[in-house]
C-alpha positions in Angstrom: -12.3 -18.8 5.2 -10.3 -16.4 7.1 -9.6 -12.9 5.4 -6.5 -12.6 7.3 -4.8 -16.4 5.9 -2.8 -16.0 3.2 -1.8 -19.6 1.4 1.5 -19.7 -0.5 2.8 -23.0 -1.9 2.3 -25.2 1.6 3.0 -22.4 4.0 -0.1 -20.5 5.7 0.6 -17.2 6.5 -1.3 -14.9 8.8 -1.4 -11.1 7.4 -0.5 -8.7 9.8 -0.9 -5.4 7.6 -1.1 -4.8 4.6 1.0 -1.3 3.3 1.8 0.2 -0.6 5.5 -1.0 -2.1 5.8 2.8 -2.3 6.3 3.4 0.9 10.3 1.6 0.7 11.2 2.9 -2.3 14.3 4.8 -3.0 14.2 7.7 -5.1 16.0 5.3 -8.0 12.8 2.9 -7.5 14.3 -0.1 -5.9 12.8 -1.1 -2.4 14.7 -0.6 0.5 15.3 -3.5 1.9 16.5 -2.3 5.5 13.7 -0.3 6.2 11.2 -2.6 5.1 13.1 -5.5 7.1 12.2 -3.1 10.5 9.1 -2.5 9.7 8.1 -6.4 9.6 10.4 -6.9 12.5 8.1 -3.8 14.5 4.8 -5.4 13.6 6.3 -9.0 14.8 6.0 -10.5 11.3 8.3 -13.0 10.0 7.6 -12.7 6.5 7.0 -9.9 3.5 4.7 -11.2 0.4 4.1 -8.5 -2.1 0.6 -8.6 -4.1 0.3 -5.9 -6.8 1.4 -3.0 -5.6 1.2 -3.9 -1.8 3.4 -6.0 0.5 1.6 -8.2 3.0 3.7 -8.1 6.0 2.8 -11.5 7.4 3.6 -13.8 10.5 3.8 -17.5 9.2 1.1 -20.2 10.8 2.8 -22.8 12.1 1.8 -26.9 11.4 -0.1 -28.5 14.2 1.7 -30.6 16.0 0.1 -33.9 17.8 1.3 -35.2 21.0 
């Protein structure tokens, strides 16, 4: 198994970094959506999962397709 997979529901995601929630939070506590929205789109993600205190900025793994 791949360290770097994340599974959620019947989506596989690859994890492109993973970085502390604390990072995007304003000084009221709540996460700042727009920065953290640039950041994903700067690392080429497509997708933000949080774990603990840590989002997992991730691109998603898209289904085989058979010709």
């Amino acid at each position: 198994m791949n360290k770097n997979v994340i599974y959620k529901g019947y989506n596989a995601y690859k994890i492109l970094n993973e970085i502390y929630v604390h990072n995007f939070q304003n000084s009221d506590g709540s996460i700042n959506q727009r920065v953290l929205g640039m950041y994903v789109h700067y690392l080429g993600g497509d997708h933000c999962l949080q774990q603990g205190n840590k989002f997992l900025i991730c691109e998603t793994i898209e289904d085989a397709v058979i010709v």
